[in-house]
KEKEBA-730995 format. One record per residue (C-alpha): residue in three letters; residue number from 1; x, y, z. Coordinates in steps of 0.05 Angstrom, whole numbers, plus 5000, padded with zeros to 4 digits. Each point is the difference from the previous one (the first is absolute). Layout:
[pt "Ala",NUM,[X,Y,Z]]
...
***
This chain:
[pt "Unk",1,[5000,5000,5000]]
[pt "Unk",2,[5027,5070,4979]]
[pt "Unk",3,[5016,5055,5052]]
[pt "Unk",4,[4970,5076,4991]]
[pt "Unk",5,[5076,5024,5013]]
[pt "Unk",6,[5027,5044,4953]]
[pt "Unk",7,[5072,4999,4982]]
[pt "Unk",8,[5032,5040,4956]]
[pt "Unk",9,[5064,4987,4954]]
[pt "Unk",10,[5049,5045,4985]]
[pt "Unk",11,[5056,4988,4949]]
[pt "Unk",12,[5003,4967,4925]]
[pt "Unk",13,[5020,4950,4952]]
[pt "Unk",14,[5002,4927,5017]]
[pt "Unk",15,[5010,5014,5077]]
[pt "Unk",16,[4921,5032,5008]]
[pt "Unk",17,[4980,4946,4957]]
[pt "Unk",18,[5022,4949,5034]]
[pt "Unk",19,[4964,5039,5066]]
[pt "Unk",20,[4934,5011,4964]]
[pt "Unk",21,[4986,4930,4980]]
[pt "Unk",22,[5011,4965,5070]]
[pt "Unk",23,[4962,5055,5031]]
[pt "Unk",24,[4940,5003,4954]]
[pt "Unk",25,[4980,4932,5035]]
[pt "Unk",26,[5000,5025,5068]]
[pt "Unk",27,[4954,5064,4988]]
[pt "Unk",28,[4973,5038,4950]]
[pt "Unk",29,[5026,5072,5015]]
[pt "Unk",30,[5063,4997,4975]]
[pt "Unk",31,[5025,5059,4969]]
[pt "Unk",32,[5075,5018,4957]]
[pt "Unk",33,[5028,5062,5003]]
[pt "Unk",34,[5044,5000,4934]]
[pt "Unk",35,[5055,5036,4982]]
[pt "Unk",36,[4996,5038,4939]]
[pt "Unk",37,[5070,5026,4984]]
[pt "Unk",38,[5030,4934,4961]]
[pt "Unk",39,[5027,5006,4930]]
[pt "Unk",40,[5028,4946,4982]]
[pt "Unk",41,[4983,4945,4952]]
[pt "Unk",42,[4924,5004,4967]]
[pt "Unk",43,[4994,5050,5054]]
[pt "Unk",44,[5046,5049,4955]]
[pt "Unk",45,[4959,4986,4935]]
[pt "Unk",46,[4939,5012,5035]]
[pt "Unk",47,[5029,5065,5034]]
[pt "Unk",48,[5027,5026,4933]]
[pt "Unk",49,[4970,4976,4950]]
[pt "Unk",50,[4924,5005,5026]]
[pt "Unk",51,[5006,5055,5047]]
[pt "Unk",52,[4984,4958,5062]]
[pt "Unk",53,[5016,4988,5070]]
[pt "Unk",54,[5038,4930,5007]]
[pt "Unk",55,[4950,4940,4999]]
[pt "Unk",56,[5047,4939,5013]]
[pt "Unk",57,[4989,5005,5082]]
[pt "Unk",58,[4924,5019,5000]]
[pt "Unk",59,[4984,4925,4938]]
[pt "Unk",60,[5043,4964,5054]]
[pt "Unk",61,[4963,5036,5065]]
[pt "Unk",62,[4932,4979,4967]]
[pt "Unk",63,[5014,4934,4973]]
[pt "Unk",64,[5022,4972,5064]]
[pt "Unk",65,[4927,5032,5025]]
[pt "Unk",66,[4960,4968,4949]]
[pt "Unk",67,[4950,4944,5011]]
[pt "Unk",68,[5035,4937,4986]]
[pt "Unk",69,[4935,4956,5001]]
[pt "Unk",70,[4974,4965,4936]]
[pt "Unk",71,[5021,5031,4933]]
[pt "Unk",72,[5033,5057,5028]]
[pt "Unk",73,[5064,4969,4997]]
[pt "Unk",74,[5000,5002,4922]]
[pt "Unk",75,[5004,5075,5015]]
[pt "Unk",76,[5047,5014,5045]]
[pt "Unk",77,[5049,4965,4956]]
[pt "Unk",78,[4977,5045,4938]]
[pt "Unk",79,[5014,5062,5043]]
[pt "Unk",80,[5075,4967,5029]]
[pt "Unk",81,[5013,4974,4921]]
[pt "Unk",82,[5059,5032,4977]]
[pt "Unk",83,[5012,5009,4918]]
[pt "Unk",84,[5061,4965,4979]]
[pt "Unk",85,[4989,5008,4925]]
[pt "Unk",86,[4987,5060,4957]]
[pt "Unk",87,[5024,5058,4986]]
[pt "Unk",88,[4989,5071,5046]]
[pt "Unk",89,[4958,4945,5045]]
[pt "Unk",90,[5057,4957,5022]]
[pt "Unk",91,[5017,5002,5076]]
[pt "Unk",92,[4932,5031,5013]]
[pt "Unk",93,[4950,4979,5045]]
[pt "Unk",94,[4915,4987,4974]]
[pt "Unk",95,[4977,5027,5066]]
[pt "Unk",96,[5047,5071,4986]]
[pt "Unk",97,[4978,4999,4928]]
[pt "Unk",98,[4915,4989,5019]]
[pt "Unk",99,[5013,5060,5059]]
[pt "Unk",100,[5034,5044,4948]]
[pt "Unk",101,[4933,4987,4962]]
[pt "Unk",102,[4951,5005,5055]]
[pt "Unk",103,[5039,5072,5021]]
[pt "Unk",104,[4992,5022,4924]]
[pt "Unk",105,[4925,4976,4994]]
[pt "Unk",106,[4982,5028,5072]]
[pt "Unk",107,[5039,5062,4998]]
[pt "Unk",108,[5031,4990,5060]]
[pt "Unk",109,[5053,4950,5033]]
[pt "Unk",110,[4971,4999,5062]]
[pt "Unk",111,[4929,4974,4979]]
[pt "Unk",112,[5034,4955,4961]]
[pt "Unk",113,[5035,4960,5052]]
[pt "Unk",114,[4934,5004,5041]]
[pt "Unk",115,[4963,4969,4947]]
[pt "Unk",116,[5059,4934,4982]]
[pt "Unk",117,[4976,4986,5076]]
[pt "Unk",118,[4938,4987,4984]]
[pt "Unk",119,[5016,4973,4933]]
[pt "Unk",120,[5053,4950,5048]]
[pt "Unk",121,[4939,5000,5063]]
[pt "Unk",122,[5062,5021,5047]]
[pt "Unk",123,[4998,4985,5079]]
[pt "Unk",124,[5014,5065,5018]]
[pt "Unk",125,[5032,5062,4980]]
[pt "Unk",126,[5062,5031,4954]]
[pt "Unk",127,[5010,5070,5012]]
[pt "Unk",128,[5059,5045,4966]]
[pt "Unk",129,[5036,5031,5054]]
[pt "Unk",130,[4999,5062,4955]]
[pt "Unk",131,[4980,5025,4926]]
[pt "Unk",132,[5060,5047,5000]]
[pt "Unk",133,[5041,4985,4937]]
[pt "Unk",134,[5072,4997,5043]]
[pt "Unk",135,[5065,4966,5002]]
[pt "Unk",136,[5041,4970,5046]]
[pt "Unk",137,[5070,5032,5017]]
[pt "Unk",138,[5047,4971,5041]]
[pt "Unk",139,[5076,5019,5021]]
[pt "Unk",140,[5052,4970,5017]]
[pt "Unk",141,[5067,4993,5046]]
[pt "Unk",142,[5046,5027,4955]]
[pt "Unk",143,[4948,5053,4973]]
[pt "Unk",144,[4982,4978,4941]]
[pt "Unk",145,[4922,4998,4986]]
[pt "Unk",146,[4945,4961,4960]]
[pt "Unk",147,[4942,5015,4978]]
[pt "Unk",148,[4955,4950,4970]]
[pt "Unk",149,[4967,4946,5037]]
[pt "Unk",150,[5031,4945,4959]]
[pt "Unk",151,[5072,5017,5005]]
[pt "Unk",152,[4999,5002,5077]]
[pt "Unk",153,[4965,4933,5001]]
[pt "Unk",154,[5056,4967,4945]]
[pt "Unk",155,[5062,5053,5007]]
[pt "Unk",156,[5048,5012,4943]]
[pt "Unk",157,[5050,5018,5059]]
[pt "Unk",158,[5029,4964,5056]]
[pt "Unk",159,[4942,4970,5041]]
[pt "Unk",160,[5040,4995,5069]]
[pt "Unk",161,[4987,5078,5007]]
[pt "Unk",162,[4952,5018,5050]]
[pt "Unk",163,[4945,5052,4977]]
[pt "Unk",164,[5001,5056,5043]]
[pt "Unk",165,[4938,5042,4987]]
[pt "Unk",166,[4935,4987,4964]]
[pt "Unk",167,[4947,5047,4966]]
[pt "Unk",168,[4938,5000,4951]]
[pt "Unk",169,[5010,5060,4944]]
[pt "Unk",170,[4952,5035,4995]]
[pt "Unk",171,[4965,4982,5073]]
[pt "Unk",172,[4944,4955,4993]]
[pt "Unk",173,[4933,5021,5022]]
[pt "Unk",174,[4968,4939,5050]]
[pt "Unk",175,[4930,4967,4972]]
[pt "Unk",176,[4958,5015,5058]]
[pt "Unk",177,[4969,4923,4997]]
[pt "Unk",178,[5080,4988,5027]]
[pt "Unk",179,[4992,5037,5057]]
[pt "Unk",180,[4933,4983,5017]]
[pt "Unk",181,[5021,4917,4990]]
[pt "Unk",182,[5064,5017,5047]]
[pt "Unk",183,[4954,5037,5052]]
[pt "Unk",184,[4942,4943,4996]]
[pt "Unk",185,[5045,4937,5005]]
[pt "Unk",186,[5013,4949,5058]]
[pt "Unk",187,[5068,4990,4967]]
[pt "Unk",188,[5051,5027,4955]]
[pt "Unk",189,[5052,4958,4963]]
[pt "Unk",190,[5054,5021,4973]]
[pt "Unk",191,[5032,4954,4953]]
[pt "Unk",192,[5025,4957,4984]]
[pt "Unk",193,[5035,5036,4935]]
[pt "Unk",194,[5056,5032,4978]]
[pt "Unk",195,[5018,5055,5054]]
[pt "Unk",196,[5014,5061,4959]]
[pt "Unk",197,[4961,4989,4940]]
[pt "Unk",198,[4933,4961,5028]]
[pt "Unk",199,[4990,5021,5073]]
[pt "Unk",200,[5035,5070,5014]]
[pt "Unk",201,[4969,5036,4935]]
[pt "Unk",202,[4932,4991,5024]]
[pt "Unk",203,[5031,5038,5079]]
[pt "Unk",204,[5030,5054,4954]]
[pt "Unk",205,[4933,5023,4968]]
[pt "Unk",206,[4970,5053,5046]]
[pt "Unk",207,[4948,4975,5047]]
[pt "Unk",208,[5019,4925,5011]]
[pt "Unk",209,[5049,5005,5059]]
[pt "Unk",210,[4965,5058,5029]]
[pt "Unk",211,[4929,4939,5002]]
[pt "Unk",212,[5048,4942,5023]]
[pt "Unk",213,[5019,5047,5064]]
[pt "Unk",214,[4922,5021,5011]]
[pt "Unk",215,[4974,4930,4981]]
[pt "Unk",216,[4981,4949,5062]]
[pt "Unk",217,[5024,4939,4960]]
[pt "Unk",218,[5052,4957,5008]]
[pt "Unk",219,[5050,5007,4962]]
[pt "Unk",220,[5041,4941,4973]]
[pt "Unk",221,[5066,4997,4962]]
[pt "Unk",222,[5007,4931,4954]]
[pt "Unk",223,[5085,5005,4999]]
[pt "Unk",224,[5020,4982,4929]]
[pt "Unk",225,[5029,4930,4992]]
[pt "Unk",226,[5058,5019,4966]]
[pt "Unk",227,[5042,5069,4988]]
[pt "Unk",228,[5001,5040,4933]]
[pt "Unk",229,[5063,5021,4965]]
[pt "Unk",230,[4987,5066,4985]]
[pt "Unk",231,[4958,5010,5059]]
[pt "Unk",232,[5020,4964,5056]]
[pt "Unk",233,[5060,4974,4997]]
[pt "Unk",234,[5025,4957,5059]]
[pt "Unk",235,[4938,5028,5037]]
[pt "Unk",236,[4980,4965,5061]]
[pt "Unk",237,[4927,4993,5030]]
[pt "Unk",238,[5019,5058,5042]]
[pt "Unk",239,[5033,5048,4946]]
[pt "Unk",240,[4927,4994,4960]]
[pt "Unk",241,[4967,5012,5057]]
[pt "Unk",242,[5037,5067,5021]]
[pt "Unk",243,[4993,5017,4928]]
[pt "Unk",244,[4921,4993,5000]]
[pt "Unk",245,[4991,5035,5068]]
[pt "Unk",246,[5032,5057,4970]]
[pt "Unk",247,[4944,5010,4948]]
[pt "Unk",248,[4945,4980,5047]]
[pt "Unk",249,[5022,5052,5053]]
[pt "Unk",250,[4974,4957,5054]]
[pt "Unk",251,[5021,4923,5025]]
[pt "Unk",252,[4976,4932,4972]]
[pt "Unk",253,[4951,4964,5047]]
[pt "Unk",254,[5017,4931,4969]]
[pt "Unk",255,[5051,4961,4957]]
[pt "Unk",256,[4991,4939,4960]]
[pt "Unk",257,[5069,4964,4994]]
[pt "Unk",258,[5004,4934,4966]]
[pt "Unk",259,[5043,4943,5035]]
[pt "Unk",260,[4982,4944,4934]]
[pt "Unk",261,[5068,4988,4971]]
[pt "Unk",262,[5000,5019,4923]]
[pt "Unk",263,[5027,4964,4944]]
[pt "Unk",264,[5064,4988,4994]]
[pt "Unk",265,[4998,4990,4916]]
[pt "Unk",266,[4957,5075,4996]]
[pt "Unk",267,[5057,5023,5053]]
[pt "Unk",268,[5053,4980,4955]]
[pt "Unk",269,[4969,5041,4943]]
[pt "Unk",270,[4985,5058,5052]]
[pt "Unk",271,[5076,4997,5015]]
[pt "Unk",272,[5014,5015,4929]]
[pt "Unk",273,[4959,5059,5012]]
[pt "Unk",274,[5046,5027,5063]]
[pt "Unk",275,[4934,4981,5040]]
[pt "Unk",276,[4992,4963,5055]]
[pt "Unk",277,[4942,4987,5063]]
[pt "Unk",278,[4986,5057,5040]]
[pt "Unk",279,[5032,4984,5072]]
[pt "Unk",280,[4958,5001,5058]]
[pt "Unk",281,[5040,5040,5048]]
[pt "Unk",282,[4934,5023,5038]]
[pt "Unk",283,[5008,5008,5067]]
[pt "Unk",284,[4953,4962,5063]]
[pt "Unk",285,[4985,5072,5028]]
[pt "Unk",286,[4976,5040,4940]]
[pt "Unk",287,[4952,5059,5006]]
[pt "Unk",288,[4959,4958,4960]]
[pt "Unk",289,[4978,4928,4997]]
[pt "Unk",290,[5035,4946,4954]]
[pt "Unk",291,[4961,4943,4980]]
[pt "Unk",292,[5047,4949,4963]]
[pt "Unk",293,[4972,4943,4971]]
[pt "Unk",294,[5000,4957,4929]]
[pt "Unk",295,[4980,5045,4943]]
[pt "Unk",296,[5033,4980,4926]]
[pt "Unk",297,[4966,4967,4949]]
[pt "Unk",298,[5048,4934,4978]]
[pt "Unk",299,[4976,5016,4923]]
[pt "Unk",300,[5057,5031,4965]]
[pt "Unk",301,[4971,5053,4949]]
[pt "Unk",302,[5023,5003,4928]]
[pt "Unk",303,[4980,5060,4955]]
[pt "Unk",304,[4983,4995,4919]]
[pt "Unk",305,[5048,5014,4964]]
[pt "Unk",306,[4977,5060,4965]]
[pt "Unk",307,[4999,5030,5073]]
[pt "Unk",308,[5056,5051,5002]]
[pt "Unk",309,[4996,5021,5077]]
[pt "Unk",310,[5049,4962,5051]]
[pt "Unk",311,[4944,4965,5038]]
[pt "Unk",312,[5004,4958,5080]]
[pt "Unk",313,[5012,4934,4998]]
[pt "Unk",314,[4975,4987,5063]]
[pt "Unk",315,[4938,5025,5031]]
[pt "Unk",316,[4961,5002,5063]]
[pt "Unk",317,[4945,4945,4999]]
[pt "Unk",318,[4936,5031,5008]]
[pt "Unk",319,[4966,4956,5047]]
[pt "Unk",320,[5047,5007,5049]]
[pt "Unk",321,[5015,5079,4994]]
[pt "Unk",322,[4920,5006,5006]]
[pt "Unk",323,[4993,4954,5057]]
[pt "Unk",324,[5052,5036,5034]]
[pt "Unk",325,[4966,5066,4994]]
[pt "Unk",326,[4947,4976,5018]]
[pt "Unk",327,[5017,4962,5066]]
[pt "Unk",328,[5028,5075,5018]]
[pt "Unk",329,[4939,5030,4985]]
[pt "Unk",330,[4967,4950,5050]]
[pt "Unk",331,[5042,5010,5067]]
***
């Protein structure tokens, strides 16, 4: 039987997905707040090309919400189906392409993603964290800065610098149905996801880390499973959690830290990668509470190959992330 709690999701890509479909079976309020500052990939077509905010995270977000009962499945794989063949369409996804439509046909982006819910009957919500067309800029140790989305998430310099500072340009103006989520929900995760381009652009647009300090939730922190070259390098659990705190402006109430060994062939590929398991170098007297316990899926995930994004290997399993958050929710 489902709960009436309402837990919110803050973050992108394949970490909220993973969130969003475990959850979905414990309640039906479930809302994602997505960020909308990627530009990489598809997302970089459909920024340029049609004059739209990114899409990639917001399909994924309302996918993983869609009704999975009878012949709904047939759809959710149409919407995931990425073109391998054909040129101008190669590397594209059908669920970008039918929003780009739905935005033209509508006149507007947002009613379009409201109405590929109902199209997908979605167990829950997807909300933009903003409608501001903005970028992600982020600098670096030795100075240097990027500004695109993409490059910070795959660098074309060395990946063992630390970033320093991170903006949006031009500031992004919040979607009130953010706030209002953040302010209504029992719980907040955050994560899991890339730190600096899935979870802290949604704290940098103007609003969101002003509701997480006002909001009476609890809110949770899913620490990555492994560190980002590029990102966070040699990171430990600690390290991402100073780093998050610092965009919230107040502490975490929770964190979710796996103890499930990983895989030791995606490890040696991660290796490859200069990236390795995030450590757990928690303490037993932190200002908030730690609950470790078996989280990672044992599948490990291989992308098409007309996919040009670096992609995880290995994921959270969503069962046990939702069951998690929920047995929080219950004490």
């Amino acid at each position: 039987m489902k709960t009436q709690a309402h837990i919110v999701c803050i973050g992108g890509g394949t970490g909220t997905f993973v969130a969003l479909r475990g959850l979905k079976k414990y309640t039906e309020n479930v809302s994602a707040i997505v960020a909308m500052s990627d530009s990489g990939g598809s997302n970089k077509r459909i920024r340029d090309e049609f004059g739209l905010l990114p899409t990639s995270d917001i399909r994924q977000c309302l996918v993983a919400l869609s009704d999975e009962n009878g012949g709904a499945g047939l759809l959710r794989k149409l919407f995931m189906y990425r073109f391998e063949k054909g040129e101008g369409i190669s590397g594209m996804t059908f669920g970008n392409l039918f929003m780009a439509a739905l935005a033209d046909i509508l006149g507007s982006q947002k009613e379009a993603i409201r109405q590929t819910g109902k199209v997908l009957r979605i167990h829950g919500s997807v909300i933009p964290v903003s409608f501001t067309k903005t970028n992600l800029f982020a600098r670096y140790e030795d100075g240097h800065v990027l500004s695109e989305e993409h490059l910070i998430d795959e660098p074309p310099h060395d990946g063992t610098l630390r970033i320093t500072d991170i903006s949006l340009k031009p500031k992004a103006r919040v979607n009130p149905e953010a706030v209002t989520a953040i302010m209504e929900a029992d719980a907040v995760l955050l994560g899991p996801g890339d730190l600096y381009t899935s979870v802290i652009p949604n704290l940098l647009v103007t609003g969101i880390a002003r509701a997480l300090i006002k909001t009476h939730a609890k809110v949770i922190y899913t620490v990555n499973l492994m560190t980002k070259y590029g990102q966070t390098y040699r990171f430990t659990a600690r390290d991402h959690v100073r780093a998050l705190e610092q965009f919230i402006g107040r502490s975490l109430d929770y964190c979710l830290m796996n103890t499930e060994p990983l895989s030791e062939e995606a490890l040696a590929i991660y290796g490859k990668l200069h990236e390795e398991p995030v450590a757990d170098d928690l303490g037993k007297k932190e200002y908030y509470t730690i609950v470790r316990a078996k989280l990672v899926s044992r599948r490990i995930v291989h992308k098409t190959k007309s996919d040009v994004l670096v992609r995880s290997l290995i994921r959270h399993d969503s069962g046990k992330l939702a069951a998690a958050v929920m047995g929080i929710l219950a004490k």
